[in-house]
C-alpha positions as CSV (number, residue, x, y, z in Angstrom):
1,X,-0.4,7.6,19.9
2,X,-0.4,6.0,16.6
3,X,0.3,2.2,15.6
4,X,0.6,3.6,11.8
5,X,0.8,7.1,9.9
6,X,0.3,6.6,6.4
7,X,1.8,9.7,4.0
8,X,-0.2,10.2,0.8
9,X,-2.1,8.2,-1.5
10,X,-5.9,8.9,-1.1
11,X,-7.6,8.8,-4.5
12,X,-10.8,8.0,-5.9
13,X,-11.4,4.2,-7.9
14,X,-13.8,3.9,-10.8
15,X,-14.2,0.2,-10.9
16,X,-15.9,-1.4,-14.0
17,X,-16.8,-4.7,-14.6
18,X,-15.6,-6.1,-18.0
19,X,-16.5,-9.6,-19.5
20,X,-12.6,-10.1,-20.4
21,X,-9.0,-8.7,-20.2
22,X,-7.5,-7.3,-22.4
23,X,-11.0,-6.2,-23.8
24,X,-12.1,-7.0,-26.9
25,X,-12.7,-4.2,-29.7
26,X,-15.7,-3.3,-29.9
27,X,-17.7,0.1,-30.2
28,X,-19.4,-0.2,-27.3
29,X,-19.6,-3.1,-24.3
30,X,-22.6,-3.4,-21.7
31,X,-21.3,-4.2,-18.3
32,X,-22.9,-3.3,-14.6
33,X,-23.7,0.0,-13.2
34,X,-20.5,1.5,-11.3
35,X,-19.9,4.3,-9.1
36,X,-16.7,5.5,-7.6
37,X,-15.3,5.0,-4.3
38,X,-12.2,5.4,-2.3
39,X,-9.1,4.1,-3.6
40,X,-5.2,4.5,-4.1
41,X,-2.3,2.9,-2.2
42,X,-2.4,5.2,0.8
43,X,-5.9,4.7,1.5
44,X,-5.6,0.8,1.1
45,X,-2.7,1.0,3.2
46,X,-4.7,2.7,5.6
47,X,-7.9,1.0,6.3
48,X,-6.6,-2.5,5.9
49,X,-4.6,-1.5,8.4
50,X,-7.5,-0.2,10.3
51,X,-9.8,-3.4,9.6
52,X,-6.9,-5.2,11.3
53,X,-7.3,-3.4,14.8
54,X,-4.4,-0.6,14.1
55,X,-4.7,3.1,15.2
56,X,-4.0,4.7,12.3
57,X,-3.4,8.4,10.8
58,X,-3.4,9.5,7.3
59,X,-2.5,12.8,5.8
60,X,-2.7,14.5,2.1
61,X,-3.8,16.0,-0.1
62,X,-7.3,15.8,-2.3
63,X,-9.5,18.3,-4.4
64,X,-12.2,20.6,-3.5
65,X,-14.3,18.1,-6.2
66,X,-16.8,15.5,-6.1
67,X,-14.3,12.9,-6.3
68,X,-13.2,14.6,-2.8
69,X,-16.4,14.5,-1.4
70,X,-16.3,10.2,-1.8
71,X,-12.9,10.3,-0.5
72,X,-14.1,12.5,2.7
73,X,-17.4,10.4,3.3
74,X,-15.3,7.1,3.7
75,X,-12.9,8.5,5.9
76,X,-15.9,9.9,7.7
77,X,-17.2,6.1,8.2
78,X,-13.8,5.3,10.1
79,X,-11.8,6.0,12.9
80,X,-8.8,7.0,11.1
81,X,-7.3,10.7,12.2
82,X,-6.8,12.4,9.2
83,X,-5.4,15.5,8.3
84,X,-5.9,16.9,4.4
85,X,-5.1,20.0,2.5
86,X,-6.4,20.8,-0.8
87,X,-4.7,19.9,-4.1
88,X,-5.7,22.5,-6.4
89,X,-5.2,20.2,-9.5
90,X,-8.4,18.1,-7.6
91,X,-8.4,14.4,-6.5
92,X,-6.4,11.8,-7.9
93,X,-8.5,8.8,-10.1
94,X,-7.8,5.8,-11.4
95,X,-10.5,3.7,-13.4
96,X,-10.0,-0.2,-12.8
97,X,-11.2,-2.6,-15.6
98,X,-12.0,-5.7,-13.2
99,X,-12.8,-9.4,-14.9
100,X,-14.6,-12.0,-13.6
101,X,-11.8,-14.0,-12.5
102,X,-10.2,-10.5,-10.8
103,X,-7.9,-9.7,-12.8
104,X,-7.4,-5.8,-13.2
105,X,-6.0,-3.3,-15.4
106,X,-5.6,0.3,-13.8
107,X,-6.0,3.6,-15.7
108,X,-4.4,6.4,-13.6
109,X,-4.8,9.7,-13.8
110,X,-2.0,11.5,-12.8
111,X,-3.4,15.3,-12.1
112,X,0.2,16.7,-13.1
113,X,3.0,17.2,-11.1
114,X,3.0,18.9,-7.8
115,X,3.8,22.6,-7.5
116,X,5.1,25.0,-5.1
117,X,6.0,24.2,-1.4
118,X,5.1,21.0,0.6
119,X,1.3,20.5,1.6
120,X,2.7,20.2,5.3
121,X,5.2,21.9,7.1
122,X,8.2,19.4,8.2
123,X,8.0,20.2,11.4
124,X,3.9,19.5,11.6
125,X,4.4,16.1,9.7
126,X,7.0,15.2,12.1
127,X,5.0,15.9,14.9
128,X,2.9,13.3,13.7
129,X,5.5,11.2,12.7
130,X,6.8,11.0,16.7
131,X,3.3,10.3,17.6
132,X,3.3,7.2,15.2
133,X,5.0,3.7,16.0
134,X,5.5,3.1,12.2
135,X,5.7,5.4,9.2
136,X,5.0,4.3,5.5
137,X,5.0,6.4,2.9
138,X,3.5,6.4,-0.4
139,X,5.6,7.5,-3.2
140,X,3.9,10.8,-4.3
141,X,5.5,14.0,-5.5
142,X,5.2,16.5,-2.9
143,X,6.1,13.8,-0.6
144,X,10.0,14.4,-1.4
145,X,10.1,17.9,0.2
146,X,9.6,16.3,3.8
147,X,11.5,12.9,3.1
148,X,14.3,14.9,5.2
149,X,11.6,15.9,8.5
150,X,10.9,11.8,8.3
151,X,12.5,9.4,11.5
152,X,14.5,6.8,9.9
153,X,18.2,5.2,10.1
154,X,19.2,2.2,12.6
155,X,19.2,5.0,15.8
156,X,15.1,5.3,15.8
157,X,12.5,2.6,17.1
158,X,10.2,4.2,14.3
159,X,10.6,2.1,11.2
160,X,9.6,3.7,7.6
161,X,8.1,1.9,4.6
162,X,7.0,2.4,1.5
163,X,5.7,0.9,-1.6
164,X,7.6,1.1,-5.1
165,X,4.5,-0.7,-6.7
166,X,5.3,-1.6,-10.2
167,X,9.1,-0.2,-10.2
168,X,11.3,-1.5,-13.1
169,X,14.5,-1.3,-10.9
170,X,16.0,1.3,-12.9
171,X,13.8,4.5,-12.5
172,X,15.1,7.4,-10.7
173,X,12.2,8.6,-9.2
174,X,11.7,5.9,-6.6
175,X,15.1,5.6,-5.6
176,X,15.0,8.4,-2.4
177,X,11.6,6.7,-1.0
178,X,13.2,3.2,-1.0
179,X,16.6,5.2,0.8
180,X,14.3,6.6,3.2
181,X,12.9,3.7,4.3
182,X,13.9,0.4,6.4
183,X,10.8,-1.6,4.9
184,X,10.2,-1.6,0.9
185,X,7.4,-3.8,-0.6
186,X,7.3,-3.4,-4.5
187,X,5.8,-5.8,-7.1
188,X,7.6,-7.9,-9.5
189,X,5.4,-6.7,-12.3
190,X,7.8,-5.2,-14.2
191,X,10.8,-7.0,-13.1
192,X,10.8,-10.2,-14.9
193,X,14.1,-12.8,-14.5
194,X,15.6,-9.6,-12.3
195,X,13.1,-10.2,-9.4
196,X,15.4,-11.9,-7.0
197,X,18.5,-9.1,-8.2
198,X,16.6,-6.4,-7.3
199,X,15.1,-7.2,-4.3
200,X,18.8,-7.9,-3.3
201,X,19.7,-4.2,-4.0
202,X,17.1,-2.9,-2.2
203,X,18.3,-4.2,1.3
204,X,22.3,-2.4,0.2
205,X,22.8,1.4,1.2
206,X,24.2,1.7,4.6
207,X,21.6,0.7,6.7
208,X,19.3,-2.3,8.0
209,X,17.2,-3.2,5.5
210,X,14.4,-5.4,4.4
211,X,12.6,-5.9,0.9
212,X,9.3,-7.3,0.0
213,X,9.0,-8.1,-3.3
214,X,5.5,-9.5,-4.2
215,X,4.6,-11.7,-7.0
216,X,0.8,-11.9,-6.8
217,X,-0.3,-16.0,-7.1
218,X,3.9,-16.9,-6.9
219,X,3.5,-15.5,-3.6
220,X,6.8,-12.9,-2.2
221,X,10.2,-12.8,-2.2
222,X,11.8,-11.6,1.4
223,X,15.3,-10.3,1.4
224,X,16.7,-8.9,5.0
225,X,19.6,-7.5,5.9
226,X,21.8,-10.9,6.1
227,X,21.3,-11.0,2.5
228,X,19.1,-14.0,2.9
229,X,16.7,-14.9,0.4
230,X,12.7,-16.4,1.9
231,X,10.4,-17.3,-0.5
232,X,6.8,-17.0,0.8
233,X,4.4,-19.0,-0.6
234,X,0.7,-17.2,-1.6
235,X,-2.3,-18.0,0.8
236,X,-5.5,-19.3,-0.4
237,X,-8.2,-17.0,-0.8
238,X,-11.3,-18.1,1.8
239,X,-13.6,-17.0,-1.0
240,X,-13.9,-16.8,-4.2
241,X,-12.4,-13.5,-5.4
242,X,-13.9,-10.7,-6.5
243,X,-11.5,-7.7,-6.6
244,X,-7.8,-7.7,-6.5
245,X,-7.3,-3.9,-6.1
246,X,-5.3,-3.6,-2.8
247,X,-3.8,-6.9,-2.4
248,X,-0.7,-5.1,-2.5
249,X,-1.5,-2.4,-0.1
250,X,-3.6,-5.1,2.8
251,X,-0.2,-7.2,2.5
252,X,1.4,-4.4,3.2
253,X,-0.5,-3.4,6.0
254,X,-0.7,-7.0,7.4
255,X,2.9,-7.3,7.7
256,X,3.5,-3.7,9.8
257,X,0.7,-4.8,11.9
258,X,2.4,-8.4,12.3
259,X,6.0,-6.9,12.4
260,X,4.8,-4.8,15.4
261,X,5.8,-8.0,17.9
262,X,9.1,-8.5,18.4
263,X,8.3,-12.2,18.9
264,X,7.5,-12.6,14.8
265,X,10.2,-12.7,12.2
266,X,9.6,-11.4,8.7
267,X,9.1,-14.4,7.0
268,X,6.4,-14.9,9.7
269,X,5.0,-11.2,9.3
270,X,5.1,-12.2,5.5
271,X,3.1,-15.2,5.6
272,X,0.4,-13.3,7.7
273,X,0.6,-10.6,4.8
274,X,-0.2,-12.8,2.3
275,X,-3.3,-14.5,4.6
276,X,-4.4,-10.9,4.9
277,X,-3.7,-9.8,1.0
278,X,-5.3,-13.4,0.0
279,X,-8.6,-12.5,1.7
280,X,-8.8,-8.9,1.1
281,X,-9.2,-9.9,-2.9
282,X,-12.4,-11.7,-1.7
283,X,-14.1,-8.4,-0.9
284,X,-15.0,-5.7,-3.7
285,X,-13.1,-2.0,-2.3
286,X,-11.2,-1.0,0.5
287,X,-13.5,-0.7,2.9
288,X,-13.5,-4.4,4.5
289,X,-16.3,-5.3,7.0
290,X,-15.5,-6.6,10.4
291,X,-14.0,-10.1,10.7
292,X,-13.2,-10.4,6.9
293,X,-9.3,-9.9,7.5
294,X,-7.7,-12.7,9.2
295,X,-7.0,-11.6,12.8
296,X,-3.3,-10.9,14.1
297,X,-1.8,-13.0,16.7
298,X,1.0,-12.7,19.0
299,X,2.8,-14.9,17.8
300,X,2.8,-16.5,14.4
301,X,5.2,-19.3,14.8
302,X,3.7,-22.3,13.1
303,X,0.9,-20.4,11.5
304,X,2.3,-21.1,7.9
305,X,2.7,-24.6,9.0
């Protein structure tokens, strides 16, 4: 039995420290030695969600490349059960541009759609779907195939999430993870004045629904299915920061692991999130060392406070 099966989203991170952001022109800059290491939503979903005490699973897919090789060696140093095929276009990559203050800018590369049948068969990712208490799905391509093989509606115990990151509101292509799911975090990067509008929509369609939207230092907006607007205030970092990649995916994980007890509300399970997101920036990578994550409680009533 699983407390969390994460679908998709292992990548490799090439982080680089710059002196500013946006960077200045120049020919050339000097800044510290990198190397890369594992990275992308799914695998920040994944072992914050491990750091906080979770049994998790992950599944996808990555290249027979070097840049699979890191991603294999840190899920070697976990306990996470993973399951991966190989993605003949090789593994995903992003290059962050990190400034002293934390700040990022991401550089994805994409590897080109994917093609041909599902990684997994339906019924093998369902099978691990029944096995998990919680679902969350990252919003890759080949995901769509096997949205349909996914537990879901008001009927199951097995709540879905997912992540619409940076979503504008009006891009098609996130619209059938965000109806498969009864949980949606997405940023308010790109959503400007239509922040609270959105995150309205999001909890419409037919079914119970609640929407996460963050807004890094302006902390989250929490819409549920009353319609009910929370505004979450951002925690204080414990430590100075030093990387903010996977803020997004630790708050994630911190509210399915705090949402677990039927005893915490969302706004509750939000306000841990942000604890969790808040110290997760104070650590360079994904993989967190014991005790750096704020623990879960049974009950976070007065926690906020």
């Amino acid at each position: 039995m699983f407390d969390l099966l994460v679908v998709g989203g292992l990548g490799v991170d090439i982080p680089v420290r710059v002196p500013e952001l946006p960077l200045p022109t120049a020919d050339s800059i000097i800044v510290p030695p990198f190397e890369p290491r594992i990275g992308n939503t799914g695998a920040g979903v994944a072992l914050a969600a491990e750091a906080l005490g979770l049994r998790v699973a992950l599944v996808d897919v990555i290249g027979e490349d070097a840049s699979g090789e890191v991603v294999r060696a840190a899920l070697a140093r976990t306990t996470i059960h993973h399951v991966l095929r190989t993605d003949p276009r090789g593994t995903r990559r992003s290059v962050l541009l990190l400034d002293p203050a934390g700040g990022r800018t991401s550089l994805h590369d994409p590897r080109g759609p994917w093609t041909g049948p599902p990684p997994f068969a339906p019924d093998e990712l369902a099978d691990l779907a029944d096995a998990a208490a919680h679902v969350h799905l990252s919003i890759m391509d080949w995901t769509l195939g096997l949205l349909p093989s996914l537990p879901g509606g008001p009927a199951t115990d097995r709540p879905v999430s997912t992540d619409l990151h940076d979503w504008d509101g009006r891009n098609d292509y996130h619209r059938p993870f965000s109806a498969a799911a009864d949980l949606v975090f997405v940023s308010g990067a790109a959503l400007g004045d239509r922040a609270e509008q959105v995150a309205r929509e999001l909890v419409t369609g037919g079914r119970p629904r609640t929407a996460v939207l963050t807004r890094s230092v302006r902390g989250a907006l929490l819409v549920g299915a009353d319609g009910a607007l929370v505004r979450v205030p951002a925690a204080v970092p414990p430590a100075a920061v030093r990387d903010s990649t996977g803020a997004g995916d630790a708050f994630a994980a911190g509210y399915v692991a705090a949402a677990r007890s039927p005893e915490t509300s969302p706004a509750e399970a939000a306000g841990y999130a942000a604890r969790v997101a808040a110290a997760a920036c104070t650590h360079d990578g994904l993989e967190y060392p014991a005790g750096l994550l704020p623990p879960v409680v049974t009950n976070l009533r007065g926690q906020d406070d």
